[in-house]
C-alpha positions as CSV (number, residue, x, y, z in Angstrom):
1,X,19.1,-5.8,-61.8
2,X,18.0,-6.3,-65.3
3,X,18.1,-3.8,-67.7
4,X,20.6,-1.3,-65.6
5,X,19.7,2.1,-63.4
6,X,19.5,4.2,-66.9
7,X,16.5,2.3,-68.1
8,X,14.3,2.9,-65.2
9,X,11.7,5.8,-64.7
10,X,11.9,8.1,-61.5
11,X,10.3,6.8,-58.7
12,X,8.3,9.0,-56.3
13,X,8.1,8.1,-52.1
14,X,5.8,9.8,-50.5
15,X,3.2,9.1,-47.3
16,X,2.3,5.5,-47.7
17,X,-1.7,4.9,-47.3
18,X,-1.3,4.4,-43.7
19,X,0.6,7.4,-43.3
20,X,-1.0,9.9,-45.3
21,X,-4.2,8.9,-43.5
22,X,-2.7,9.8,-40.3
23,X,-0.8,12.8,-41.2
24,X,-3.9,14.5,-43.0
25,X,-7.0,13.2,-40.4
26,X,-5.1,12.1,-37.4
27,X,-4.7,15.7,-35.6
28,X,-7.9,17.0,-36.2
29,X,-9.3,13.4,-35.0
30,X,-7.7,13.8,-31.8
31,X,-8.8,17.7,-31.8
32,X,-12.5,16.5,-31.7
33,X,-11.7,13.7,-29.1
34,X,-10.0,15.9,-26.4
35,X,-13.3,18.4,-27.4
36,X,-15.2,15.5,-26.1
37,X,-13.4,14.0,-23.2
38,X,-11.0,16.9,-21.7
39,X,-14.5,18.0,-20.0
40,X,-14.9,15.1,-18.8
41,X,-11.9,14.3,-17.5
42,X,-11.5,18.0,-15.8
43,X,-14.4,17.5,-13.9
44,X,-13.2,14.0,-12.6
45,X,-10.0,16.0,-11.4
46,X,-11.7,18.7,-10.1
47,X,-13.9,16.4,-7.6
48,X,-10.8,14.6,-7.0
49,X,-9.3,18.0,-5.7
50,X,-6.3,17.5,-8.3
51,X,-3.9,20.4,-7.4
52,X,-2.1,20.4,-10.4
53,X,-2.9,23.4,-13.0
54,X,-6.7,23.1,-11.0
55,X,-7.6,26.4,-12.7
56,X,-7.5,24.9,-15.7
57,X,-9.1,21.9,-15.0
58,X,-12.3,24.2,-13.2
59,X,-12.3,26.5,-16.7
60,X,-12.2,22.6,-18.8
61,X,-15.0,21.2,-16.3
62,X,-17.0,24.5,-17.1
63,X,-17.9,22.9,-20.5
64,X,-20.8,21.1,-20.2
65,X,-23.3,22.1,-22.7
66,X,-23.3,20.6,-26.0
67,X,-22.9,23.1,-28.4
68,X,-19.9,24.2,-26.1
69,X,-18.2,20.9,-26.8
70,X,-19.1,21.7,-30.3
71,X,-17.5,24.3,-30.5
72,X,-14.2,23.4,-28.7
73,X,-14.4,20.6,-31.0
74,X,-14.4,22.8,-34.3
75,X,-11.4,25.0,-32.7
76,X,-9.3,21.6,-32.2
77,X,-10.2,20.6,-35.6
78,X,-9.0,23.4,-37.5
79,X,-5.9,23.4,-35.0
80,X,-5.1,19.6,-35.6
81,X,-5.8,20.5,-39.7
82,X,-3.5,23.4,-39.7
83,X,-0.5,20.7,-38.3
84,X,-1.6,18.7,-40.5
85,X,-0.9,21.2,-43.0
86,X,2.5,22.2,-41.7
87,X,3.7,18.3,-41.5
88,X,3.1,18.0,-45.0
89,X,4.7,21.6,-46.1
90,X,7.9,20.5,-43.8
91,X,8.3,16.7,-45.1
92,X,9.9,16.5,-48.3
93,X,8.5,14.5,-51.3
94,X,11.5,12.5,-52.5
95,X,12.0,11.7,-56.6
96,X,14.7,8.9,-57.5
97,X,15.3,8.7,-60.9
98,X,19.1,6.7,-62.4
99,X,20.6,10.3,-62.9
100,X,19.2,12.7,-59.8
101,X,17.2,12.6,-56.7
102,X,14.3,15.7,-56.8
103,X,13.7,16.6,-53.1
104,X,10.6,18.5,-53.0
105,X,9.8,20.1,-49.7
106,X,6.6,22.4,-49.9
107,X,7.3,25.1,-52.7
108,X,11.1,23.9,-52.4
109,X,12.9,22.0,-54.8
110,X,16.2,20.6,-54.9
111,X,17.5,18.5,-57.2
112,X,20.7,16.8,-57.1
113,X,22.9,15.1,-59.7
114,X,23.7,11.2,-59.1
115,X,27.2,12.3,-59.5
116,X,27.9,14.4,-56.8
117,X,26.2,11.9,-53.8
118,X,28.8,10.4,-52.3
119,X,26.6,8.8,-49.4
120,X,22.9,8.8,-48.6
121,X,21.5,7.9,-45.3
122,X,19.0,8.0,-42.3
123,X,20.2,10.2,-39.5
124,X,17.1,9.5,-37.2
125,X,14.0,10.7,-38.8
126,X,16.5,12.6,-41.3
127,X,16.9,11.9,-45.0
128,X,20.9,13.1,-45.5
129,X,22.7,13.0,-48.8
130,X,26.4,14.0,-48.7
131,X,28.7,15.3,-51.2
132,X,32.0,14.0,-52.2
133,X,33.8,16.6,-49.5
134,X,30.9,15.5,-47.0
135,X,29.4,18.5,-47.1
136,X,25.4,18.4,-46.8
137,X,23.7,18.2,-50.3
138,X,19.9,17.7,-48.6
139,X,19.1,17.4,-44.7
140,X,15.4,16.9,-44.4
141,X,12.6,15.0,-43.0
142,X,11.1,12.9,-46.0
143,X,7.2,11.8,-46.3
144,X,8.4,8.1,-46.9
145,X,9.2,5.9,-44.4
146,X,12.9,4.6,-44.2
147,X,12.5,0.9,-45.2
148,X,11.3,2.2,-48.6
149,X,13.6,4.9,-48.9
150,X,16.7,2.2,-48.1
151,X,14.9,-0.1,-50.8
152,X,14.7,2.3,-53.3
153,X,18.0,3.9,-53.5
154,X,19.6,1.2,-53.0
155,X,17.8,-0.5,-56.1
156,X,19.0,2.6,-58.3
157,X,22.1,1.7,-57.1
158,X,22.9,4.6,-55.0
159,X,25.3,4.7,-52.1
160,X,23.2,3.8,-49.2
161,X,24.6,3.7,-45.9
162,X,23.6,2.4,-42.7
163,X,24.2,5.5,-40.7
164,X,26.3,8.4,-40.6
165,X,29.7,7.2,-41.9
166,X,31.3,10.0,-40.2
167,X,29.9,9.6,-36.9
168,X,33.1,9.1,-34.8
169,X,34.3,12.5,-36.2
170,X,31.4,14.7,-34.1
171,X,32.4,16.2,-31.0
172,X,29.9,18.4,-29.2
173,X,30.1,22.5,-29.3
174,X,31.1,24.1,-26.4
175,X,31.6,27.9,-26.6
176,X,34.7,29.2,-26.1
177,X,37.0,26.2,-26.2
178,X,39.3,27.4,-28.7
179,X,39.3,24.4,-30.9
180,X,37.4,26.3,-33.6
181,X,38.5,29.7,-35.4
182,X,36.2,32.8,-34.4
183,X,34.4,33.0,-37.7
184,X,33.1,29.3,-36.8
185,X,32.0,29.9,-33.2
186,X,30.3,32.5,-34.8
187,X,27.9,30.7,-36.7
188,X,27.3,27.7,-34.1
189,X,26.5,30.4,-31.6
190,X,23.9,32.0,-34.1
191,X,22.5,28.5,-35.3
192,X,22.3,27.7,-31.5
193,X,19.7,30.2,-31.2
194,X,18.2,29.4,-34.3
195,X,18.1,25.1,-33.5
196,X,16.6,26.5,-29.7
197,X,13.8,28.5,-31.8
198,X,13.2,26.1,-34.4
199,X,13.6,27.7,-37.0
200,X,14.5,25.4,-39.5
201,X,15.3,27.8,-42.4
202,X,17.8,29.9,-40.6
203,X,19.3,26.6,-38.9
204,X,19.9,25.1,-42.7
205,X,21.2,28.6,-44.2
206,X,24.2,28.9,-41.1
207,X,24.8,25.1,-41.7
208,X,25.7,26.0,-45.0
209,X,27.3,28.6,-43.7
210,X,30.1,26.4,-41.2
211,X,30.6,24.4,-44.2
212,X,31.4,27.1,-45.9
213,X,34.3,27.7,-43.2
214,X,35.1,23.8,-43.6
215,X,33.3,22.3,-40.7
216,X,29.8,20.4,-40.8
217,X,27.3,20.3,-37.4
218,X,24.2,17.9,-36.8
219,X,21.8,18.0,-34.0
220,X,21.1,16.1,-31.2
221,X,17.9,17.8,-29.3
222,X,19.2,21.1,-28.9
223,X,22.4,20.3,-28.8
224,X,25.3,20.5,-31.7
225,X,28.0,18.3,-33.2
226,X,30.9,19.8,-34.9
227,X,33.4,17.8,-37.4
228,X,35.8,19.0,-40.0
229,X,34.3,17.7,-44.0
230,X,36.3,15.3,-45.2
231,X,37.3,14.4,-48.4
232,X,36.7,11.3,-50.0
C-alpha cells in the first residue's frame, strides 16, 4: 500500500444500499403483505378444513372488509418499523482508522487501540476482536457485511483471520463436570439463563465476567463453549 496505514483517514462500514433498504423498509413491507394476504390465505385453510391452529385461521378469515385489512396492515407496519428499529440499535456501526477501531452500537461506543488487537475475525454473523491474552475486546453483530469488513481491515493492515484461531480449544459446558472451579460454573450457569432469554447485555457483562476468572465462552444456539484465554 502506498503511502502506509498512518496516512489514511478512518473508514466507516455500515448497511450497504442494498441492505439499509432492507433493514429499514423490509419488515414493515412484509407487515402490510401478510395484512393483505393472511386473510386470504386463512379462509383458503378454513374451507380446506385445515386442523392445524384452525382457530386462528377462522379469527384471520374473519377479515374481510377493507378498512379491516387496513388496519391490520397499519398494526404490521409499525410492528415491522419497530424491528426495524431494534436491528439498527443492535448492529454496530464499525470505524477503522490506522490507530483504533470505533465500534458504535446504538448509544454504545467502544473504541479500541490498534495495539492491543491481536486478532479480528467473523465468528458467524459476529464481528470478534481479541486481545493479546484472547480475551474479547468487541463481540457484536456489525451493519457491514463480512466481504467489506475482511477488505477493509485487512487493507489497514490489521490482523484478519479466517475464523476463530482458537477454535479447537472450545469444549462444550456441561454443569457439574468438575473441570471448572465453582466461581466459573457460576457464571456459565447465570449467562445460560441469560443466552436462553436473550438478553444480550447481561450475556456480554458475565462473559466478561469468566474472563475475568481466566476462561472465555462463545455460543452455539443456546448452547456454550468454554476455553481457557491464552496468551500470545
Amino acid at each position: 500500500m502506498s503511502g502506509g496505514t498512518t496516512e489514511r483517514t478512518p473508514t466507516v462500514l455500515t448497511f450497504s444500499p442494498a441492505g439499509r433498504v432492507i433493514v429499514l423498509l423490509g419488515p414493515a413491507a412484509l407487515g402490510i403483505l401478510l395484512a393483505v394476504l393472511l386473510p386470504v390465505l386463512a379462509r383458503w385453510l378454513v374451507d380446506k378444513r385445515f386442523p392445524v391452529f384452525g382457530v386462528v385461521w377462522r379469527l384471520a378469515s374473519s377479515v374481510d372488509a377493507w378498512w379491516e385489512v387496513a388496519v391490520q396492515a397499519v398494526i404490521l407496519a409499525v410492528l415491522g418499523a419497530l424491528a426495524s428499529v431494534e436491528m439498527v440499535r443492535r448492529s454496530a456501526r464499525v470505524t477503522i482508522a490506522p490507530g483504533e477501531v470505533r465500534l458504535q452500537t446504538g448509544d454504545d461506543v467502544i473504541t479500541v487501540p490498534r495495539t492491543r488487537i491481536d486478532f479480528v475475525f467473523l465468528h458467524g454473523d459476529r464481528l470478534v476482536i481479541l486481545d493479546r491474552e484472547s480475551r474479547h475486546l468487541f463481540h457484536g453483530e456489525p451493519q457491514a457485511d463480512g466481504g467489506p469488513l475482511e477488505q477493509t481491515f485487512r487493507e489497514y493492515g490489521y490482523p484478519w483471520r479466517d475464523g476463530d484461531p482458537f477454535t479447537e480449544l472450545y469444549q462444550p459446558w456441561v454443569p457439574g463436570t468438575g473441570l471448572l472451579p465453582v466461581a466459573a460454573e457460576a457464571v456459565l450457569s447465570a449467562r445460560a439463563v441469560a443466552v436462553r432469554k436473550k438478553a444480550a447485555r447481561e450475556a456480554a457483562e458475565l462473559r466478561e465476567s469468566l474472563e475475568k476468572l481466566g476462561y472465555s465462552v462463545r455460543d452455539e444456539g443456546d448452547r456454550q463453549f468454554w476455553r481457557p484465554l491464552v496468551s500470545s
